[in-house]
C-alpha positions, 0 to 999 in steps of 0.5 A: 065396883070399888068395894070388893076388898074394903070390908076385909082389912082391918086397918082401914078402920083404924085410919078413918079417924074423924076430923071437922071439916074447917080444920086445916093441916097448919103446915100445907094450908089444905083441909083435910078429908072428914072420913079419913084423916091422912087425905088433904085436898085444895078447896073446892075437891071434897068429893075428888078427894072421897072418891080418890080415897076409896080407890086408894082404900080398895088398892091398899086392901087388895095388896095387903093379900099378896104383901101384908107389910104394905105401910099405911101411915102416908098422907095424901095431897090433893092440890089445885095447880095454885097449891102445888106450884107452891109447894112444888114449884119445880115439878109440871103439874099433871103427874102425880108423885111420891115426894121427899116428905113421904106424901103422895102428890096428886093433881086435884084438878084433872082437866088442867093436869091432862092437857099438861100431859097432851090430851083430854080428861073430861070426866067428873069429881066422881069418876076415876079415870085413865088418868086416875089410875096413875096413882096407884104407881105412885102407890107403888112407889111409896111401897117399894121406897118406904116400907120395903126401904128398896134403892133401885140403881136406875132410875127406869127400874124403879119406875117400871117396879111401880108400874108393874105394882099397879098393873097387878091390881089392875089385870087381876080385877079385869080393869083396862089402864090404857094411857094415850101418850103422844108420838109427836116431835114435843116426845124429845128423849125416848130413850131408858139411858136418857130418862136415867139422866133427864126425868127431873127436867123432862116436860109432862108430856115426855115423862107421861110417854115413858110411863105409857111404856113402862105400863106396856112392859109391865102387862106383858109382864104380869101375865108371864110371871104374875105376883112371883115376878115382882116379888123376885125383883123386890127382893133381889133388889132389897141386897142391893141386885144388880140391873143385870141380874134383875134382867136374867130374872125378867129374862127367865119369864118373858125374855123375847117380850122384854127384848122386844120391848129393850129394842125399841127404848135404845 
């Protein structure tokens, strides 16, 4: 099912440079993937690293259609709890990120990282699952800040420009990402001016159930305003736009599901 785009782009085969497998990147200590050479995975995450590579693979394909500068020259990490403490001992495990060094970060060991986010993930190294589909936000995040150089005013706004990128990818295959967050007292701040302030300190779980909100707006998003919608907003952004005018033009799509949705994040 994750094959449809692969065979028509071109720079996929440019990237699947070959490299042996014991070597090790000298500065993350991680060995890199012998069938493309930007992927580095903990020990023992072979096969989670090839399986996340060909959904990242299709993803990238499926999103040169529409934006054709989609940058390619990131790297990929994927990291036991042991490697990403680390390196990146101030982040929870369980939420994959684009980080500083322009890598995307993602959890290797899927069951740990979910019950960091309060609930289970019991599939396999060879399965992409809710949880996996996370990380074509990520993929988002690194599009809207490398290649199109975009800064967002709110921190909010931007996390819901990735989600809508990867809700795209996913509504227009027919695929469910349906995230399963918490409702419970540990959900501490449910609020968009309090995530603006508190998302660096905010625990797993509670920055999960903002994403699970952002991936809510963004489905009843797309099928308003579909490709044109986000493409409005990254360019209305990219002259340094306002939150209220990227509002208006949220507005002029789907304005009584966007209040609605506003409503309940005060």
């Amino acid at each position: 099912m994750l094959s449809k785009y692969i065979l028509s782009v071109c720079f996929l085969i440019i990237l699947s440079t070959q490299l042996p497998a014991q070597n090790t990147n000298k500065e993350t200590g991680l060995t890199p993937l012998k069938s493309h050479s930007q992927f580095f995975y903990s020990k023992g995450y072979e096969t989670r690293a090839e399986t996340l590579k060909e959904f990242l693979s299709e993803a990238k394909a499926f999103y040169q259609s529409e934006y054709p500068e989609i940058f390619s020259g990131i790297n990929v990490l994927i990291l036991d709890k042991n490697d990403w403490v680390e390196k990146y001992l101030i982040i929870p495990y369980g939420i994959p990120f684009f980080d500083n060094e322009k890598s995307i970060v993602i959890p290797a060991d899927k069951f740990t990282a979910a019950m960091e986010l309060g609930y289970e993930d019991l599939s396999t190294d060879k399965e992409i699952s809710e949880y996996d589909k996370y990380v074509l936000n990520t993929l988002g995040q690194s599009y809207i800040l490398k290649s199109r150089n975009i800064k967002v005013p709110e921190v909010w706004m931007q996390d819901f420009l990735s989600t809508y990128f990867a809700i795209s990818f996913f509504e227009v295959n027919d695929f469910v990402w349906a995230l399963n967050p918490g409702e419970g007292e540990d959900i501490i701040q449910r609020s968009l001016s309090a995530y603006n302030l508190t998302h660096k300190d905010l625990p797993a779980a509670n920055y999960y159930w903002y994403q699970a909100r952002f991936i809510e707006l963004s489905t009843k998003l797309f099928n308003k305003g579909g490709f044109q919608l986000l493409t409005e907003l990254l360019n209305h952004f990219q002259g340094n736009g306002s939150i209220e005018r990227a509002e208006e033009i949220i507005s002029k799509y789907a304005e009584a599901e966007y209040q609605e949705w506003k409503a309940k994040m005060k």
